[in-house]
C-alpha positions in Angstrom: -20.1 -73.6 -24.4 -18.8 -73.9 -28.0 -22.3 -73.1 -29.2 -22.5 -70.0 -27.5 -19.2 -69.2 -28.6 -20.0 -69.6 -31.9 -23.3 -67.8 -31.6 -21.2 -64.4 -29.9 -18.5 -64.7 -32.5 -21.7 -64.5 -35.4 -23.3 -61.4 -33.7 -20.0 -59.6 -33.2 -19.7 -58.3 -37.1 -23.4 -57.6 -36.5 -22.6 -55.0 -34.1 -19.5 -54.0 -35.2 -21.1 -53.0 -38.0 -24.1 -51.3 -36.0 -21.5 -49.5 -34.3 -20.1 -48.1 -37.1 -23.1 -47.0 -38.4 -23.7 -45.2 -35.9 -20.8 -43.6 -35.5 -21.0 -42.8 -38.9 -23.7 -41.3 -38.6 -22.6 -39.0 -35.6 -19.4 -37.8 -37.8 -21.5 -37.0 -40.7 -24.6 -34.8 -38.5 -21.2 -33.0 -37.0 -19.5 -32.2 -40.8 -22.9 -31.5 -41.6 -23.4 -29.2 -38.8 -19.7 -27.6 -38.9 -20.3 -27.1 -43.1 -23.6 -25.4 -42.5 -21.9 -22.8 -39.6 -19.1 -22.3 -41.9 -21.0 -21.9 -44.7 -23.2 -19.0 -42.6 -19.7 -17.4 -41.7 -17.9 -17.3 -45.2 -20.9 -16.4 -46.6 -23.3 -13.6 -45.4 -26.7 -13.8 -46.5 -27.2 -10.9 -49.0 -27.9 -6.8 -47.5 -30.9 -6.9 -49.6 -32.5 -9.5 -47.4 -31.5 -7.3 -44.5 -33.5 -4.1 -45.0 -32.4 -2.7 -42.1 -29.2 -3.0 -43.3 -29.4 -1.5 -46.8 -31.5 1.2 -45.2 -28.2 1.9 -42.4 -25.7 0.8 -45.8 -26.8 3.2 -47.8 -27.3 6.2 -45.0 -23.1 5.9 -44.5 -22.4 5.2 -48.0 -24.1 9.1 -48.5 -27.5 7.9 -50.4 -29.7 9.6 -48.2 -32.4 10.0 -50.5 -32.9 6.5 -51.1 -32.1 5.5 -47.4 -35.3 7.7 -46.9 -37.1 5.4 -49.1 -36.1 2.3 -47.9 -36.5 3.5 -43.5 -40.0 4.5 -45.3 -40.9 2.0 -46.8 -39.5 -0.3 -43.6 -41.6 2.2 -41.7 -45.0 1.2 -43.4 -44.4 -2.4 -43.8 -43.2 -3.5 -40.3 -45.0 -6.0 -38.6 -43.6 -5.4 -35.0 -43.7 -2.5 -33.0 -40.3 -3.4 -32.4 -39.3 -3.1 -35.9 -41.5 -0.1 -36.8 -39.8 1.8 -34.2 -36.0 0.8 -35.2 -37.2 2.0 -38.6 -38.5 5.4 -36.8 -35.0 5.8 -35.6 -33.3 5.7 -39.0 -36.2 7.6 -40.5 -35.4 10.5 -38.7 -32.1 11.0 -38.7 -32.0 10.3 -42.3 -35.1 13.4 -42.1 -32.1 15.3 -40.3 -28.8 14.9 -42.7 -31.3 16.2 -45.3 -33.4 18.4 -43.3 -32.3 22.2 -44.9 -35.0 24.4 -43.2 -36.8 24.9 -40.0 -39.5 23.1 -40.9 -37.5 19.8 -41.6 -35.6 20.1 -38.6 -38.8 20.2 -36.6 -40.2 17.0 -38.5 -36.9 15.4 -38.0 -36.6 16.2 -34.1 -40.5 14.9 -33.7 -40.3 11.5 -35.2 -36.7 11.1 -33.3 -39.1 12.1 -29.5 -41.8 9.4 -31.0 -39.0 6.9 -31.1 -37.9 7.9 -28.0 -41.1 7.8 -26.5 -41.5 4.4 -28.1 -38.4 2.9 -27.3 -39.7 3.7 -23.3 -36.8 1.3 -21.4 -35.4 -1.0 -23.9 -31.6 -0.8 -24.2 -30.2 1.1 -27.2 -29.6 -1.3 -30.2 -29.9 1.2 -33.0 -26.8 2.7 -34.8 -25.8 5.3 -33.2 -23.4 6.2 -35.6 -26.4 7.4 -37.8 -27.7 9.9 -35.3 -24.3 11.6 -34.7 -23.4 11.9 -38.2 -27.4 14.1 -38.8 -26.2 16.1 -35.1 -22.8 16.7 -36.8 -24.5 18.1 -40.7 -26.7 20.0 -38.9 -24.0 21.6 -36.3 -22.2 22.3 -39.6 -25.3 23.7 -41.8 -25.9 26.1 -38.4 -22.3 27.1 -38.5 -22.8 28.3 -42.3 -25.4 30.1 -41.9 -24.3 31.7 -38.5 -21.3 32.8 -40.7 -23.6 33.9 -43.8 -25.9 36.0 -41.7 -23.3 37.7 -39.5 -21.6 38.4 -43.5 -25.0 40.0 -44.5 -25.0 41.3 -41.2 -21.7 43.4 -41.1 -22.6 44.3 -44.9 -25.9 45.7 -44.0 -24.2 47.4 -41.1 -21.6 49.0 -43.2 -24.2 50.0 -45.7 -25.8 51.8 -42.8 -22.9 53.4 -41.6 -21.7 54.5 -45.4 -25.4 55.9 -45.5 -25.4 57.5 -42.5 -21.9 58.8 -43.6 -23.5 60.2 -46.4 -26.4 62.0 -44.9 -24.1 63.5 -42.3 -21.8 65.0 -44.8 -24.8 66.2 -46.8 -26.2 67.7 -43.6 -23.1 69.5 -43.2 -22.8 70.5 -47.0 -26.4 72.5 -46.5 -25.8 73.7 -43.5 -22.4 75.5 -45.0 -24.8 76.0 -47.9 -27.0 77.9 -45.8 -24.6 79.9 -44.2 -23.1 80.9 -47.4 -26.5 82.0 -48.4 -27.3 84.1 -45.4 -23.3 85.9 -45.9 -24.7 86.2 -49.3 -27.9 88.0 -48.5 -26.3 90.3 -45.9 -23.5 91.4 -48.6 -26.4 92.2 -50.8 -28.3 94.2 -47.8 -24.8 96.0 -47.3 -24.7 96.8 -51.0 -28.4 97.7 -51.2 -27.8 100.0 -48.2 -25.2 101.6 -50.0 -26.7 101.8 -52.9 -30.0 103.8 -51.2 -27.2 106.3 -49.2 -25.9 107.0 -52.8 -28.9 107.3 -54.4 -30.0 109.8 -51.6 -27.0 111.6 -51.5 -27.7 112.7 -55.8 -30.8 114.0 -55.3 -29.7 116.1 -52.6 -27.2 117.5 -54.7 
């Protein structure tokens, strides 16, 4: 009995210290663990290995020409339809803040139905916030040149009516003009008639 007493109490700092290896081991995997999440938190891997997310950055930051670039350049390199189309989305409403005649709108509005069109059923993960600012630039850009051509347009009009104006009053200048001219002749025709009775009346006498 002794012996095996003595044989437990040897083994017990054996597994003691198993034990606490092990446990040791399980503390240092979970700091391990909770330094790597933390680490992923506090510290965001950079935009620029985020394309996607320079492309969108740069888009609300107002860099539109180079968010072209980069949803192009995301466009031609994507591997995944998936990714191809996301990059479609930003492509053209990037196409439509910049978009400053027809035909740009129209290239604009086709790439965003060939997303659509891709995009078939999926939920909508894109920023939306990209699409309404393009609506909003381009309901602005139609508002200033509504207001422009109805400008020209009320000029123009008012040249036309300053115009007409004219022609009317010149209309009435010629006909007064003419009627002047035909008083004229009959106040010579009187005189010339008066003349002739004179003249017949002398050589009578």
């Amino acid at each position: 009995m002794f012996g095996t007493l003595t044989i437990m109490n040897a083994q017990q700092p054996i597994l003691f210290r198993q034990a606490r290896t092990v446990i040791l081991a399980v503390v240092l995997l979970f700091l391990s663990t909770s330094c790597t999440a933390l680490q992923r938190k506090n510290f965001p891997v950079p935009v620029d290995h985020h394309p996607h997310a320079l492309a969108e950055q740069l888009f609300l930051n107002g860099d539109f020409e180079n968010a072209l670039l980069q949803y192009e350049q995301i466009y031609e390199t994507a591997l995944s339809p998936e990714d191809k189309n996301h990059a479609l989305y930003g492509l053209a409403s990037t196409q439509m803040m910049l978009a400053r005649n027809a035909n740009q709108l129209i290239e604009a509005i086709s790439n965003l139905q060939k997303w659509d069109a891709g995009k078939g059923t999926a939920p909508f993960t894109e920023n939306r916030h990209l699409l309404i600012l393009a609506l909003k630039q381009q309901s602005t850009l139609i508002e200033e040149k509504s207001k422009t051509f109805t400008e020209h347009e009320n000029l123009q009009n008012s040249v036309i009516a300053n115009q007409q104006l004219k022609i009317t009053q010149m209309t009435t200048a010629n006909e007064q003009l003419q009627l002047e001219i035909k008083k004229l002749r009959k106040q010579i025709e009187e005189i010339e008639a008066i003349d002739e009775n004179v003249q017949s009346k002398r050589k009578s006498l």
